[in-house]
C-alpha positions as CSV (number, residue, x, y, z in Angstrom):
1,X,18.8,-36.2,78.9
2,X,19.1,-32.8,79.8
3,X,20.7,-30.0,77.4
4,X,24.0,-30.1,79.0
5,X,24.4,-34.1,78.6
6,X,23.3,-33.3,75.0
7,X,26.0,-31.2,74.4
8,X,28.3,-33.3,76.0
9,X,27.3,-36.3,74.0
10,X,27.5,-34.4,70.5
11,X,29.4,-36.2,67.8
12,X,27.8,-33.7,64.9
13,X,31.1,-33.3,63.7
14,X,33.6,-36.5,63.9
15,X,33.9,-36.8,60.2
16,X,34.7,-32.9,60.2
17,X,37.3,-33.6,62.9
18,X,39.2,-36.3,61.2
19,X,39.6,-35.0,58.0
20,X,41.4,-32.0,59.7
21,X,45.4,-32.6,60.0
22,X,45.1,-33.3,64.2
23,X,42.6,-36.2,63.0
24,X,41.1,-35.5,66.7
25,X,37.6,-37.0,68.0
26,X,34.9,-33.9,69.3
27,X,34.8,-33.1,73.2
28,X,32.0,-31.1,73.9
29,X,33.7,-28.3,76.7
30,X,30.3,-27.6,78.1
31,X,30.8,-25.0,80.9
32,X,27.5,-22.9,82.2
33,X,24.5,-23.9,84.1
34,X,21.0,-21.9,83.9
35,X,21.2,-18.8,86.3
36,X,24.3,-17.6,85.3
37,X,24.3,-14.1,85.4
38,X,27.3,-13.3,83.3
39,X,28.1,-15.2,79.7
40,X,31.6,-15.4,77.8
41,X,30.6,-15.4,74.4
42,X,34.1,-17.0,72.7
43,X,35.0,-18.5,69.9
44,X,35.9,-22.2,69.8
45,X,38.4,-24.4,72.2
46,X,41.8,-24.5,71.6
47,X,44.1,-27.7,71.8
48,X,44.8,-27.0,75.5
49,X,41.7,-26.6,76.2
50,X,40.6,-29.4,74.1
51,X,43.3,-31.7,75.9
52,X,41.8,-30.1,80.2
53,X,38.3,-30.5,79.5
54,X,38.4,-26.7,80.7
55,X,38.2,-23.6,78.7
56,X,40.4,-21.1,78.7
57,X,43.0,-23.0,80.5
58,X,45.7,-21.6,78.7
59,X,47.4,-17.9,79.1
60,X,44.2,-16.4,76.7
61,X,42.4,-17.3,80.1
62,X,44.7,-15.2,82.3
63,X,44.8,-12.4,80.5
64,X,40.7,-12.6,80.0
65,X,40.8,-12.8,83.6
66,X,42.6,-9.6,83.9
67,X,40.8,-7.7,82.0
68,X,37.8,-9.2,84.0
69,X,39.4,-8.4,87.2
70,X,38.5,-11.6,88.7
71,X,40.1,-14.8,90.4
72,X,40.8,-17.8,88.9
73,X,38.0,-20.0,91.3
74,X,35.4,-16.7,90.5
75,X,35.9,-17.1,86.7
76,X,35.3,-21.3,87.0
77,X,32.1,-20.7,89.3
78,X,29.5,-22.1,86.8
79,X,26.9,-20.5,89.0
80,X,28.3,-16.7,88.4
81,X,29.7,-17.0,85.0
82,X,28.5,-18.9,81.8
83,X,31.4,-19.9,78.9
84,X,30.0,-20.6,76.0
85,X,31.9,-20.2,72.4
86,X,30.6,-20.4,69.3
87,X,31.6,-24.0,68.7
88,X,32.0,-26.6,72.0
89,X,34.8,-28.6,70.2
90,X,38.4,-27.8,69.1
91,X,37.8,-27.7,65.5
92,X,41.4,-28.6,65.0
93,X,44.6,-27.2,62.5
94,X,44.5,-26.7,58.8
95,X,47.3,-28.1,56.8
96,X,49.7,-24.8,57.8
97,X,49.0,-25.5,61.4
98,X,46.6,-22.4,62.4
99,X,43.4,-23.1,63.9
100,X,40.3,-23.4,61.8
101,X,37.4,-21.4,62.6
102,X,34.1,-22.6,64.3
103,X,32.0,-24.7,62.3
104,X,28.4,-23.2,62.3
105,X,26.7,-26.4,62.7
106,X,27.6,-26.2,66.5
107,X,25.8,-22.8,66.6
108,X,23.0,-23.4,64.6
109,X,22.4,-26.7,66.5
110,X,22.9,-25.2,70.2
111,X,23.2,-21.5,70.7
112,X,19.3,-19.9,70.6
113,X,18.6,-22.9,73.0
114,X,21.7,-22.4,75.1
115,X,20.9,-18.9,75.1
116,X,17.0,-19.3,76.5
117,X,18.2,-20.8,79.0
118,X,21.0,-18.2,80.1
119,X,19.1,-15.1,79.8
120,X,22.9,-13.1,81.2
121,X,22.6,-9.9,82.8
122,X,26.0,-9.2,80.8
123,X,27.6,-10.7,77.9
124,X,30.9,-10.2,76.7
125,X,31.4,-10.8,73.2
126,X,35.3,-11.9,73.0
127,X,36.2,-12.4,69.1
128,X,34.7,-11.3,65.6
129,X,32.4,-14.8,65.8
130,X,30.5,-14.0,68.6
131,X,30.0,-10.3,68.0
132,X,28.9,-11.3,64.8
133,X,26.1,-13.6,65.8
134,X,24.9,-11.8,68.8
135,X,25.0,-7.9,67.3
136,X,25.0,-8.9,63.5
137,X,25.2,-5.8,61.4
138,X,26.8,-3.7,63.9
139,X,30.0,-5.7,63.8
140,X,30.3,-5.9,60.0
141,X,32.8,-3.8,60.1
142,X,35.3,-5.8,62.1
143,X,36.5,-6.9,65.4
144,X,38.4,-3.4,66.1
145,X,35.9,-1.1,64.6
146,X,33.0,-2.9,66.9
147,X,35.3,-3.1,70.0
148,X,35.5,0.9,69.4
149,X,31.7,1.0,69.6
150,X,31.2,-0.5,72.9
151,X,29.6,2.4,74.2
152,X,26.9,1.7,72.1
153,X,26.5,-1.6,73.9
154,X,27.5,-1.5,77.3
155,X,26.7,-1.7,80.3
156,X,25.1,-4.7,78.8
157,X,26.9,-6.1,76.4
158,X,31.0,-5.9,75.8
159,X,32.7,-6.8,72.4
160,X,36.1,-8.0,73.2
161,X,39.3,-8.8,71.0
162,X,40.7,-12.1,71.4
163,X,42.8,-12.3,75.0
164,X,45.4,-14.7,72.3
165,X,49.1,-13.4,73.4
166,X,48.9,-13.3,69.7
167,X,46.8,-9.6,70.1
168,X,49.8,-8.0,72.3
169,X,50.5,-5.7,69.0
170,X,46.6,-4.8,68.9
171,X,46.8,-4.1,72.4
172,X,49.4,-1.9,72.0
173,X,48.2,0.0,68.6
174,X,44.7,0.8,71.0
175,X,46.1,2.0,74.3
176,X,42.2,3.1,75.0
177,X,41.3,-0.5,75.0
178,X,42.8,-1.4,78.8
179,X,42.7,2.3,79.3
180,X,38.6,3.0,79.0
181,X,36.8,-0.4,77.9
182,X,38.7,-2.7,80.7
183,X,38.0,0.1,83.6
184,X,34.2,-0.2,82.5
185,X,34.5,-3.6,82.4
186,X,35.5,-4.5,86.2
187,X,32.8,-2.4,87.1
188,X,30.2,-3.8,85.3
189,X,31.2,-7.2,86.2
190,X,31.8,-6.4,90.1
191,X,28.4,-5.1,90.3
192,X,27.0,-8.1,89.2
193,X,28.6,-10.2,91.5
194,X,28.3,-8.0,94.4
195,X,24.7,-7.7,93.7
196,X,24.3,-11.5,92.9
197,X,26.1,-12.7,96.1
198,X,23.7,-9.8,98.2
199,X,21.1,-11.4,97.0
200,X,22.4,-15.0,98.1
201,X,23.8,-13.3,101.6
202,X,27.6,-14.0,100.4
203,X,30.5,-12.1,101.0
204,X,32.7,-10.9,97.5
205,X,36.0,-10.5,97.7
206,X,37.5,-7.0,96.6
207,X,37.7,-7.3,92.8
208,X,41.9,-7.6,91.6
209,X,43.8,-4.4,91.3
């Protein structure tokens, strides 16, 4: 069995999931394949994407896209891009109906493997989870003070808020965000993928306005 199938076949947590009040089974959403040159470092699934077996099928994954400035069929191409959140499973509601976070089992069980085998040219850290496990102290100060810092990290590496609709206020309380950080972004990205598909003597399509 392979590390993909492993994943897939994890029931770590199916106690954990039906104590919580969706009383769900796990479903490993196991999306990247070795070669990747770009990772999306999330956070966990959410229902919907518990539910399509696909992650970020939901409008978190069309705004991600935008920022990405990349198609829908570009962003699902295991061979380009790598998802991988902190948690593979929907770790399901608390009581008051708000998602519960990632249960670190899934990363202390997967991630430094997963992560040998990616080896990304870029990463992009999307939520205070990820940016906390891949920089550690230099996002203890939170999601919008290490976002601020992304100079520090790119072109590499790219903390991101949350795409949730739910962030429209941040959005708009840090116009420099889509202003400076997404422009660098699209670059970053598109010259991976221009020089990936070079490489592989394929044609990119311009990247989205």
């Amino acid at each position: 069995m392979d590390l993909l199938e492993e994943i897939s076949a994890c029931r770590l947590c199916t106690t954990r999931f039906a104590a919580t009040a969706t009383a769900h089974a796990p479903n490993p959403v196991v999306w990247f394949r070795p070669g990747a040159r770009i990772l999306i470092a999330g956070q966990a699934p959410g229902m919907r994407v518990h539910l399509a077996g696909r992650p970020f099928a939901d409008r978190s994954g069309d705004r991600l896209r935008e920022w990405m400035g990349v198609s829908e069929p570009a962003f699902y191409d295991m061979a380009r891009i790598a998802i991988v959140p902190m948690a593979f499973c929907f770790p399901g509601y608390d009581a008051k109906g708000a998602d519960l976070p990632p249960p670190p089992i899934c990363a202390a069980t997967w991630r430094a493997t997963v992560m040998q085998q990616l080896q990304p040219d870029l990463v992009l850290l999307v939520g205070g989870h990820a940016q906390r496990w891949h920089l550690g102290k230099a996002a203890s100060q939170g999601v919008t003070a290490t976002v601020a810092a992304w100079r520090d990290h790119a072109p590499r590496i790219f903390p991101l808020p949350h795409p949730s609709w739910r962030n429209t206020r941040w959005l708009k309380r840090n116009p420099w965000f889509e202003a400076e950080l997404v422009p660098a972004l699209r670059q970053a990205i598109d010259d991976i993928l221009r020089e990936a598909d070079d490489s592989a003597g394929l044609a990119l399509p311009d990247p989205l306005p």
